[in-house]
N, C-alpha and C positions, 0 to 999 in steps of 0.2 A: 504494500500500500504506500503512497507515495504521496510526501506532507505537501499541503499547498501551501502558497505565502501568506494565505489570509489566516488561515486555522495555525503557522508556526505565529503571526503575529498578534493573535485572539489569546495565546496560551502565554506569550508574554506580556500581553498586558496583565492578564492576570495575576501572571505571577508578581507582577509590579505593583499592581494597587494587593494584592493579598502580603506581599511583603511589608509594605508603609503600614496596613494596619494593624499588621500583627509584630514588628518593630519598632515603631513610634514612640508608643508610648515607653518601651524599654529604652531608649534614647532620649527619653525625657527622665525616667523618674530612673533608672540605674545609672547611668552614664551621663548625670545630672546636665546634660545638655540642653541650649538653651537655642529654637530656631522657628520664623515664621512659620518655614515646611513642615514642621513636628508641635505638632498644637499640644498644649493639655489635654489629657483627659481627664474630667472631674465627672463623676457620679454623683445626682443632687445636691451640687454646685449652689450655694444659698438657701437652701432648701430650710426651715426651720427656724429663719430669721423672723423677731419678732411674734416669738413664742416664748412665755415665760410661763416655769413648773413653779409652782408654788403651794405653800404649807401655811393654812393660815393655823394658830392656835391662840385658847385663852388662856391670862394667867389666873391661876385661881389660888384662893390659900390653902397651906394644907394643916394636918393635924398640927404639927410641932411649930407652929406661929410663922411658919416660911411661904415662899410662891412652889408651885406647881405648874407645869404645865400640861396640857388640854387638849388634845389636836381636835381639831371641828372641822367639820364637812360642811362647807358651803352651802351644798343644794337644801341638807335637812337644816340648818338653822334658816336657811328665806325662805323654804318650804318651795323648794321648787323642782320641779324632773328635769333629767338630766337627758335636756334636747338642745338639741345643738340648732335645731333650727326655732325653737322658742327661746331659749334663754342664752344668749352668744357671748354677752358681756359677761356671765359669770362661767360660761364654760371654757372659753377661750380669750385671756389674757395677754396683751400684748405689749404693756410697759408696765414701769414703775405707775406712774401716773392710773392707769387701769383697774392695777392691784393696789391700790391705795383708796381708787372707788368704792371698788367691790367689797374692801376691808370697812368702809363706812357705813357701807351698806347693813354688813354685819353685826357690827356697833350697834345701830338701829334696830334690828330683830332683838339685840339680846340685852336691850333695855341701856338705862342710866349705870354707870361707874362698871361698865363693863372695860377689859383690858383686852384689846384684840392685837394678837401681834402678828409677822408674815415673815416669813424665808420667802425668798423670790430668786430668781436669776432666769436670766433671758437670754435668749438665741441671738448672738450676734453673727457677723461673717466668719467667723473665725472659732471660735470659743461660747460658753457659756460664759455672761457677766453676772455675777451678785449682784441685784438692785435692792434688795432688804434683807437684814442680816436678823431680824426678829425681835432689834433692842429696843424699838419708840412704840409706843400706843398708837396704833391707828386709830383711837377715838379720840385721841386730843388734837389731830387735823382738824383743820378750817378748809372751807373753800380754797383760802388765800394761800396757802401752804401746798395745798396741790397743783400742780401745774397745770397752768388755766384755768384756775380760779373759777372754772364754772360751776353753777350751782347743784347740788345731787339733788338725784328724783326722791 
């Protein structure tokens, strides 16, 4: 059987784009090379920015005259399901500023001289940032204290 020039030149291209994609990226991230012709390949590439995990709890006292803490569930203290398309703002938090609402909120269900505090950290491009380390009372925010000042519902 006898090759023709189209089908020798159909198996070299392939072999040329099957080379690029299956060496590229090893010339990028092995042989820490750095070129237009060799892109990155990044898998969910920003994916998860502008999503913060967060823990709210209260303080409470305990037997021996000290604080305790309390971890609390969101949806049961506002009394709400956990629908992502009814309740957005407390299922999916996206700043400081957010969880610092959400944390007022909470305040508010669980009456006067309550002590609501947050762990927070948020998806940045890079890393996970700590926006609330769990040391200030989210109930002694003001409007004017969270950013934007706007007024809660």
């Amino acid at each position: 059987m006898a090759l023709s020039s189209g089908w020798i030149f159909r198996a070299g291209i392939l072999l040329l784009l099957g080379g690029w994609i299956s060496f590229s990226p090893a010339y990028r991230q092995v042989f820490n090379g750095r070129s237009k012709w060799f892109p990155r390949w990044v898998m969910f590439h920003g994916f998860g920015r502008n999503v913060c995990d967060v823990q709210f709890f209260q303080i409470v006292p305990d037997d021996e005259g000290g604080e305790q803490r309390k971890a609390l569930d969101r949806f049961e203290v506002l009394d709400r399901k956990r629908s992502w398309s009814k309740n957005k703002s407390i299922v999916r938090m996206g700043s400081k500023t957010e969880v610092e609402r959400v944390g007022k909120r909470i305040c508010r269900a669980l009456g006067p001289n309550a002590d609501v505090r947050a762990h927070a950290r948020c998806g940045s491009r890079d890393t996970w940032k700590r926006k609330l380390r769990g040391k200030s009372n989210l109930c002694t925010l003001t409007p004017d204290t969270i950013k934007g000042g706007k007024k809660l519902k």
